[in-house]
N, C-alpha and C positions, 0 to 999 in steps of 0.2 A: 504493500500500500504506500501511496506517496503521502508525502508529509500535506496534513489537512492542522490544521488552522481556526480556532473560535474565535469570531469577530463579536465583540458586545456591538457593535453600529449594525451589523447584519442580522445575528442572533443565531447563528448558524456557524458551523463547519465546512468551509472553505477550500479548495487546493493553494496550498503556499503559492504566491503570483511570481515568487523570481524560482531562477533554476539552480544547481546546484552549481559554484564557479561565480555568481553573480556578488557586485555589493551589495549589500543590506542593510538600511539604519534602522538604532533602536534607540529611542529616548525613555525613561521612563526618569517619575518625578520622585527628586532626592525629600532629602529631612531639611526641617525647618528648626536649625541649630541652637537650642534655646536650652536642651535639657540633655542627660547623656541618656545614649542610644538603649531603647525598653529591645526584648525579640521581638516582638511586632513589628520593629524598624526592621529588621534584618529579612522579613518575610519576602518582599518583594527584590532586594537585592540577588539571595539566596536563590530566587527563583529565576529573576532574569537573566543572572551570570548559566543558569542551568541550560536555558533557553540558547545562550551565545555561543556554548561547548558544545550542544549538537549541530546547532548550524553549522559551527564551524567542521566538527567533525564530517559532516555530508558535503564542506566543498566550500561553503557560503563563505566572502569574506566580509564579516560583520565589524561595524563601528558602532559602539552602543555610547552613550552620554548621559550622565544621570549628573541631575542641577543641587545644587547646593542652596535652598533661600535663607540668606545672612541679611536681611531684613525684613521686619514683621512686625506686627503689634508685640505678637507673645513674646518675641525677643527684645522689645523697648520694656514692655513689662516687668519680667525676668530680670534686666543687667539694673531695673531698680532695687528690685529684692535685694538685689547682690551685693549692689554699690560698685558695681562697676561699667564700663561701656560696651554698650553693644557688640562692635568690635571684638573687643579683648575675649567678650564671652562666646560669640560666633567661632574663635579662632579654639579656641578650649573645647565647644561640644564637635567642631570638624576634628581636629586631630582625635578626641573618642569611636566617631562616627568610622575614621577611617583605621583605627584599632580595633573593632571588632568588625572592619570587612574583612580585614586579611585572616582574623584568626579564623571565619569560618569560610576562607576557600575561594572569599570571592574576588577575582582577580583580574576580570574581562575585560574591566569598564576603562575604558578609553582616554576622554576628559571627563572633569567633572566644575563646569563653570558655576560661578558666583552670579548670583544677583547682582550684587555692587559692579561688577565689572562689565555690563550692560545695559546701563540707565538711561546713556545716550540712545541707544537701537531701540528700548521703548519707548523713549520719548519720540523718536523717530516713528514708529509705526501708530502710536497717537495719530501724532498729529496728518497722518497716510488715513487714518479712519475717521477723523473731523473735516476733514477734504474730501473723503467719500461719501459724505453724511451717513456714517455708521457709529458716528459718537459725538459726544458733544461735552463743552466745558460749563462748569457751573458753578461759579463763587469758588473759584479754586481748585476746585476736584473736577476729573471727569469722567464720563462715565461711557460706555459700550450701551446703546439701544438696541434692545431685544426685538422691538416692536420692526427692526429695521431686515432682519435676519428671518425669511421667511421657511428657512429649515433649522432654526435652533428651537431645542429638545429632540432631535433627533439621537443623539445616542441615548438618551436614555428613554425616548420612548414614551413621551407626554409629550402633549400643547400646549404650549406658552403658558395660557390662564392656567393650566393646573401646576404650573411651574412657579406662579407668581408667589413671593414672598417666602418662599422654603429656600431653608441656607441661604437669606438676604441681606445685606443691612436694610434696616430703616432709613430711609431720608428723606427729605420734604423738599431735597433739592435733584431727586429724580421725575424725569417724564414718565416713568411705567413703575412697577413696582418689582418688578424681577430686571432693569436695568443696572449693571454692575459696575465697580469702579474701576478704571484704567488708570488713573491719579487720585490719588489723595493730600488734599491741601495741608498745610503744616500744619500743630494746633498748638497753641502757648505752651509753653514750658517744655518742648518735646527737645531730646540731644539732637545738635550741628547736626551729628555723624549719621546722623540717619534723613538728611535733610539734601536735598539736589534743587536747583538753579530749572523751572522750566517757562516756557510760553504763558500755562495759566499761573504762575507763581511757586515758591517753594514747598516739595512735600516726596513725596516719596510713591513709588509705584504701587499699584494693585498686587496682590499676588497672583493671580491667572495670567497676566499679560509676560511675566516674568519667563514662561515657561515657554509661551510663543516665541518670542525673540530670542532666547537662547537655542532650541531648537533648531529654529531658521536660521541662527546664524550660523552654527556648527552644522548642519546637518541637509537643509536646502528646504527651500518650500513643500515637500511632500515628504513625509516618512514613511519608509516600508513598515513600522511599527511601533505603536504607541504604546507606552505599558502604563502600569501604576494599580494601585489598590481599588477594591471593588468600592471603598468609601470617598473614591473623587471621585469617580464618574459625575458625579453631579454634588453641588455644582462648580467642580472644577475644570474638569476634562469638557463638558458640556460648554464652557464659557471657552474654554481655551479654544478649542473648532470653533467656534461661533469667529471668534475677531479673528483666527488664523485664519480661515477661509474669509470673511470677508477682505481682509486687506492683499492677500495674495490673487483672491478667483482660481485658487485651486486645489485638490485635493488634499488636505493637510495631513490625513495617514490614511494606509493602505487598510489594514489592521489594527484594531483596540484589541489589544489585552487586559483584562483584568483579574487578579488574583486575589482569590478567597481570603478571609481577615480571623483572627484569633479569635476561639469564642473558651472559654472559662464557665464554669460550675463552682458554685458555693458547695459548702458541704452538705446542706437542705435540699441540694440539685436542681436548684435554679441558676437557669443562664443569666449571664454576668458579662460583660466587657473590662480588660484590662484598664484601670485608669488609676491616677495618682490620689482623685479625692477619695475613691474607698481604700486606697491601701494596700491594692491587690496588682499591684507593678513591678515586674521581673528584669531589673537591666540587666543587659549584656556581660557587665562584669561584675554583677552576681551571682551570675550562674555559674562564671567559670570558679569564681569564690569556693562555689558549691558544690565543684565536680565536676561537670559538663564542660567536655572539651566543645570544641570548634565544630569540629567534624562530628560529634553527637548533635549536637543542636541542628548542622544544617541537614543530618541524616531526616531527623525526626522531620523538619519543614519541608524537607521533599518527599516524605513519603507516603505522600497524601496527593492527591490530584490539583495542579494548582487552581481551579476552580473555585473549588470547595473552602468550604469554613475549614480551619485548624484548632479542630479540638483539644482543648491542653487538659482536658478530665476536670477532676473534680480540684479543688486547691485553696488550703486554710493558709495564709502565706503567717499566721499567729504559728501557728504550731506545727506546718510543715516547710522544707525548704526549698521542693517545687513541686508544680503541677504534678498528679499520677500520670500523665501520659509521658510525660518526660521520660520519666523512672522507667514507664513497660518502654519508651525507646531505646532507652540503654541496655534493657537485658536483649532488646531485637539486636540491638549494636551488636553486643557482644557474642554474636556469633559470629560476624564477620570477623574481629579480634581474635579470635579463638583459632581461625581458620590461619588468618597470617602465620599465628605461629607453629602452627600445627605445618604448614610449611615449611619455618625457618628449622623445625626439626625434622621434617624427613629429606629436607633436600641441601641443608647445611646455608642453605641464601637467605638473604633478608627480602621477605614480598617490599619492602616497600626500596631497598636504596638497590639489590639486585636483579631483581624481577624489570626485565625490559620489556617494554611491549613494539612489538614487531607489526606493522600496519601491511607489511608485502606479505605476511605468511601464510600459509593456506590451513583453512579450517577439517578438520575429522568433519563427518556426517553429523554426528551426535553435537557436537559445539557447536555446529553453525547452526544449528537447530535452535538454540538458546540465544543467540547470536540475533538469529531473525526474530524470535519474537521479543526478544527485547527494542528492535527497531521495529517492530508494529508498535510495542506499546507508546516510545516515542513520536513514531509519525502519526499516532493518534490522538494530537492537540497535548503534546509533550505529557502523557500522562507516565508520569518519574511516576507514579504508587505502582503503576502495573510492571513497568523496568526494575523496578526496588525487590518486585517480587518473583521475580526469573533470577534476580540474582541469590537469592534463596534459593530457590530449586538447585541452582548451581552448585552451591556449597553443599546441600545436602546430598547431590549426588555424587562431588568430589569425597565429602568426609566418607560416602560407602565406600566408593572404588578405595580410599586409603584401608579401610576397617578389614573389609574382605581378602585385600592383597599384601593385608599384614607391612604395610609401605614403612611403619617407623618401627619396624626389626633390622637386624642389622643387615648391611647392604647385599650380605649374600644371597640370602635369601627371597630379597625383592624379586618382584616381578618386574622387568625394563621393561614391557608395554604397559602393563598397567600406571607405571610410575612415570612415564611418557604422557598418557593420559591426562594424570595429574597434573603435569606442569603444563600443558596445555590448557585445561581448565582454567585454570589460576592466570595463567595469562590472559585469559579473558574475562576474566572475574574482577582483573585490575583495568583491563581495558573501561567496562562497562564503568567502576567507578571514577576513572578518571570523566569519561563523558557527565556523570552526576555531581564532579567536584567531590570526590571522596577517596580515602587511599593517601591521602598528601601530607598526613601529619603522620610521623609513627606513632601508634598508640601509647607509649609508654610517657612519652615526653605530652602528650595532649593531656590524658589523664594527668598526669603530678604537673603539669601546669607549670614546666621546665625547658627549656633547651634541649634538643633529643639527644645532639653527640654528650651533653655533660651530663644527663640524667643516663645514658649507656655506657658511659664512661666510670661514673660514680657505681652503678651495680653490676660492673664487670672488676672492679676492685675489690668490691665487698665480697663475690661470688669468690675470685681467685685468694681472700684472705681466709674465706673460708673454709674454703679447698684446702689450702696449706694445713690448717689448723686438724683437717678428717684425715688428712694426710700422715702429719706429724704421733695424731693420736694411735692409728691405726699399725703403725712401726714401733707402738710400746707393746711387746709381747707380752709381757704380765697385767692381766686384766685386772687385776687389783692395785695395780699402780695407781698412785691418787692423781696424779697430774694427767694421765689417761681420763680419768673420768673428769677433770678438771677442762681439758682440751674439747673433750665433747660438749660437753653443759656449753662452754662459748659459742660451737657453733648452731644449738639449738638455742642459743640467746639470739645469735644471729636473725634465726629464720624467725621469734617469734617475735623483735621488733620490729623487722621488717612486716609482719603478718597486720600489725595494728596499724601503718602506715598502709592497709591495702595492696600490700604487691606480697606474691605468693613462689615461693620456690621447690622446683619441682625437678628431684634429685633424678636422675635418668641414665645406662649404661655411656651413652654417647656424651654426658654431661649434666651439669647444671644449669635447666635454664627459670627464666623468670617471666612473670605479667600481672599483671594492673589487677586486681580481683581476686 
């Protein structure tokens, strides 16, 4: 099947419009810098970056752009709390913003412009929509007429009137009541810094317009695809088309994407949304506080259809540390964990720094069989839940072929086709998660929330001190020797403070090895 496509402008499934080999832009809308980065911020990043690894993977050469807005109300608001200036505090939630992209994997995104560094190009397409009669100044502000745009509500799918006043300001200086602001005029007491020099006087931009003009200017009058959260659509995305097509007269994206939004459970089992006035808000660097590596968190965000809601279960943030669906994610993880190493002992490599994956190599019958439907489940409007679940199958049917052909006895024994098998599997096991963005931290360094060469380095010390110590004790022939049994107690001290730190050592003919659980 070729890769199909859900348009929310359409409402429908699609054939992707470009070929494989062609450019392809993707804009989707960044964070509006005011607080550090909750998972909810990370939902559509995690997804989009997913979305640019298979294009890419099928040929596509994709530019994706995701905006920064370093000006806002909530961010004048906020650098009040703070006592400090907007600025200062924009530059503080970006550098968090762009510390937990890296940690979970996401790595596509191209540029990532500012607000501020575009005021000119919006004030420039203003004043292109007040010459067109698609907008108009008033006492300072100006505003986009709705009334003038005889297909806005189209993506979302209502008439004008049923659109009026939902997600509005109020103001008695609009013509219609769903007309929205493209300028907004200064108001006493507001910081310089957030203040720009225009035609109807000093103030600062809308936010919808912001996203038009960066866009356009990075990317061209038309985008192959529009992303962002199922909670813009209106009315953000809704406004952004509206003045993007008016002022160009042309198609301003090919495809809308929109991806499903976190939904949470009290512990009474009533649905909840994530927000800071109940209390019930997860940042990014709490979780890892908590445990959760990078690569667990973005496991869990994909492996759900990005359509859909993401269920984070049920969660008392009083008396637990996160959501239960997090928790059943990490025991899902950890079978894939389980699996690396379960390689790095029967074939002496590391899956994650030795295991190369080879794009010229020809498939067995039975792999390419998993092969293909993992790219059905992707060509089928990028569904990562059903890809997530083939790679399951995979592992399960790798850990047989190991159990059956006895693969982690010693080498004589093995079977060289079955153990052939093996390594075949597994290279495609890493392929697939490479296309998901997953595979790229070692586990052991994600879990202890460490440096992976110092945190393998630090427990290949301890192992080999260990070692020395079973070593030295087992060369005392008198078993009643007290330093004998002295030498042993050490290195069962060993293993059992290392056991209360969560990492497990697991004494084996070929060696000692170790992992996270």
């Amino acid at each position: 099947m070729a890769l199909q496509v859900y348009s929310t402008l359409t409402r429908k499934k699609e054939p992707f419009h470009k070929k494989p080999g062609d450019a392809v832009t993707m804009y989707v809308c960044g964070p509006t810098v005011y607080k550090p980065s909750h998972i909810g911020h990370m939902v559509g990043p995690v997804i989009f970056d997913t979305v640019k690894r298979y294009l890419t993977y099928l040929g596509y050469k994709v530019t994706w752009v995701v905006n920064i807005t370093d000006v806002d109300d909530k961010l004048i608001v906020r650098a009040g709390e703070l006592k400090t200036t907007v600025p200062e505090l924009a530059t503080k939630m970006t550098d968090d913003y762009f510390d937990c992209l890296k940690k979970l994997n996401v790595t596509g995104i191209d540029q990532f412009p500012k607000a501020t560094e575009h005021i000119d190009g919006m004030i420039a397409m203003m004043a292109k929509l007040i010459e067109k009669g698609c907008a108009y100044p008033a006492d300072g502000d100006v505003y986009f007429d709705v009334s003038k745009d005889q297909d806005y509500g189209k993506l979302c799918g209502f008439d004008p009137e049923q659109l009026e006043g939902a997600g509005r300001e109020v103001s008695g200086k609009k013509k219609n009541p769903g007309d929205f602001a493209l300028w907004k005029g200064a108001k006493p007491g507001e910081p310089k810094e957030v203040t720009w020099e225009s035609p109807w006087g000093p103030g600062r931009p809308g936010w919808h317009i912001e996203c038009s003009v960066m866009s356009q200017k990075l990317l061209g009058d038309t985008l192959d695809i529009h992303g962002g959260g199922l909670d813009l659509r209106f009315p953000h995305h809704e406004n952004e088309l509206a003045q993007s097509e008016s002022a160009s007269d042309k198609t301003f994206a090919k495809v809308w994407m929109h991806n499903g939004l976190l939904k949470l459970r009290t512990p009474d089992g009533k649905e909840d949304k994530m927000s800071g006035s109940l209390g019930n808000v997860l940042n990014v660097a709490d979780a890892f506080d908590r445990g959760v590596s990078g690569e667990l968190l973005r496991f869990f965000l994909i492996s759900t259809h990005y359509r859909s809601p993401i269920d984070l279960g049920t969660w008392d943030p009083k008396t637990e540390p996160l959501p239960s669906a997090i928790e059943n994610a990490r025991k899902a993880f950890d079978t894939f964990i389980r699996f690396t190493e379960r390689f790095q002992r029967i074939t002496g490599q590391s899956f994650y720094d030795s295991l190369k994956v080879d794009p010229r190599r020809t498939l067995s019958v039975d792999m390419s069989g998993y092969l293909s439907r993992f790219g059905e489940h992707m060509n089928d409007d990028f569904n990562t839940g059903g890809a997530v679940g083939v790679m399951f199958e995979l592992v399960t049917t790798l850990n047989r072929t190991a159990d059956l052909n006895r693969l982690e006895d010693s080498a004589p024994k093995r079977d060289d086709r079955s153990l052939a098998t093996f390594g075949e599997g597994a290279m495609l096991l890493k392929e697939m998660g490479q296309i998901l963005g997953l595979f790229q931290q070692k586990p052991e360094a994600a879990k202890l929330g460490g440096d992976d060469n110092l945190v393998a380095g630090l427990m290949s010390l301890l192992i080999d001190l260990r070692n020395n110590l079973r070593t030295t004790a087992k060369g005392i022939a008198d078993k009643a020797d007290p330093t004998k049994k002295a030498l042993f107690d050490q290195t069962d001290l060993i293993r059992k403070r290392l056991a209360e730190l969560n990492v497990t050592l697991e004494d084996r003919p070929a060696g000692t090895t170790w992992r996270v659980g």
